[in-house]
C-alpha positions as CSV (number, residue, x, y, z in Angstrom):
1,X,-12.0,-3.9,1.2
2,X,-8.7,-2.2,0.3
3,X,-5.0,-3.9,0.5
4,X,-2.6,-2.7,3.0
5,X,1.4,-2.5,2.7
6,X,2.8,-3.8,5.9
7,X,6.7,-3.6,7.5
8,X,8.0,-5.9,5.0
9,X,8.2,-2.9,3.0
10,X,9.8,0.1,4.9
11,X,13.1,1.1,3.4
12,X,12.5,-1.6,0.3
13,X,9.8,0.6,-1.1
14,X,10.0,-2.2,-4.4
15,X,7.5,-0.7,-6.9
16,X,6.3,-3.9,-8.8
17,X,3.1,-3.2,-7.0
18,X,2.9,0.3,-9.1
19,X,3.3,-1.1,-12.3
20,X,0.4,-3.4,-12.0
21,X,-1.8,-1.4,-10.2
22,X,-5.1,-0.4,-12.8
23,X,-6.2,2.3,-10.9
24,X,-2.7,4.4,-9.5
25,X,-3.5,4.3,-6.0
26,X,-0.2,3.4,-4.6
27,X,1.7,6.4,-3.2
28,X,5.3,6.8,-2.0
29,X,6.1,7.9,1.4
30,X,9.5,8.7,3.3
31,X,10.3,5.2,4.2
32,X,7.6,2.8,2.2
33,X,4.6,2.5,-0.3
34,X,1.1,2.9,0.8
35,X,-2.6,2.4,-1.0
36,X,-5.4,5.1,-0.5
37,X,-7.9,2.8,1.4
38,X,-10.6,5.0,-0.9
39,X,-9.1,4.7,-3.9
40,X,-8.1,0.9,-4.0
41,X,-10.6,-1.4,-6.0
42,X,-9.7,-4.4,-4.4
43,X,-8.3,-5.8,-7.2
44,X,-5.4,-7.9,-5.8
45,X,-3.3,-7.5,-8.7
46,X,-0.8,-5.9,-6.1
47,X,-0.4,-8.4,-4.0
48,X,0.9,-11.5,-5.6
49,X,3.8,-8.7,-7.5
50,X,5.6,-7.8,-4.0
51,X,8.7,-9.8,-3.8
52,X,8.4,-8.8,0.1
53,X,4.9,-9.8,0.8
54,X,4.2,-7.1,2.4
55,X,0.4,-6.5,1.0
56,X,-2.7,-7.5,2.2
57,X,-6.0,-7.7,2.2
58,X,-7.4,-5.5,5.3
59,X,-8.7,-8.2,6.6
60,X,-5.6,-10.3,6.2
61,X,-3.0,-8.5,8.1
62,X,-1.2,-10.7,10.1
63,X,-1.9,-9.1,13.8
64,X,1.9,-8.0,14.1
65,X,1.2,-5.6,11.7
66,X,-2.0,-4.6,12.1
67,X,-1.4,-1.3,12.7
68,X,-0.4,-0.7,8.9
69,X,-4.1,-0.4,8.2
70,X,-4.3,2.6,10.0
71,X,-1.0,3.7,9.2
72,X,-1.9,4.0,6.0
73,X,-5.1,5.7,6.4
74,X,-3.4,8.3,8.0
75,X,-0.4,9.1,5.4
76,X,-3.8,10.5,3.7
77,X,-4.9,12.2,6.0
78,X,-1.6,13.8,6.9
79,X,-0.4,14.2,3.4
80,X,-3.6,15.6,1.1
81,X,-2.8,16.2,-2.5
82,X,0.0,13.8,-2.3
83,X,0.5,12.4,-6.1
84,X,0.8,8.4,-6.8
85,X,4.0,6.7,-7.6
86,X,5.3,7.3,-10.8
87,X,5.4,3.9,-13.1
């Protein structure tokens, strides 16, 4: 089950979350971070690094914010061949 980056993280767009990440599958958008729901491992090593808290697991997304998940399914879908977050 992939992580999620919530509101915490619009306009903070903190990349602690990059630098730990093993597998690059954080991306930048306009306004925050987001992780490709295909590519994340479930790891967690993400999580615990955002001084915001503004990741979790899919199935841990406090409900005022569940619609992040799909949020972030869609910044793929709307934005193919977008890189990851440089390091």
């Amino acid at each position: 089950m992939p992580y999620v980056i919530a509101e915490p993280c619009i306009n903070v767009k903190d990349k602690a979350c990059v630098e730990v990440c093993p597998v690059d599958c954080i991306y930048e958008g306009p306004d925050m971070l987001f992780i490709h729901p295909d590519e994340c491992i479930d790891c967690g090593a993400c999580e615990p690094v955002c001084p915001v808290k503004a990741i979790f697991a899919e199935d841990e997304v406090p409900e005022q914010w569940k619609k992040f998940t799909d949020m972030n399914k869609q910044f793929f879908k709307d934005n193919p061949g977008v890189q990851p977050a440089k390091k």
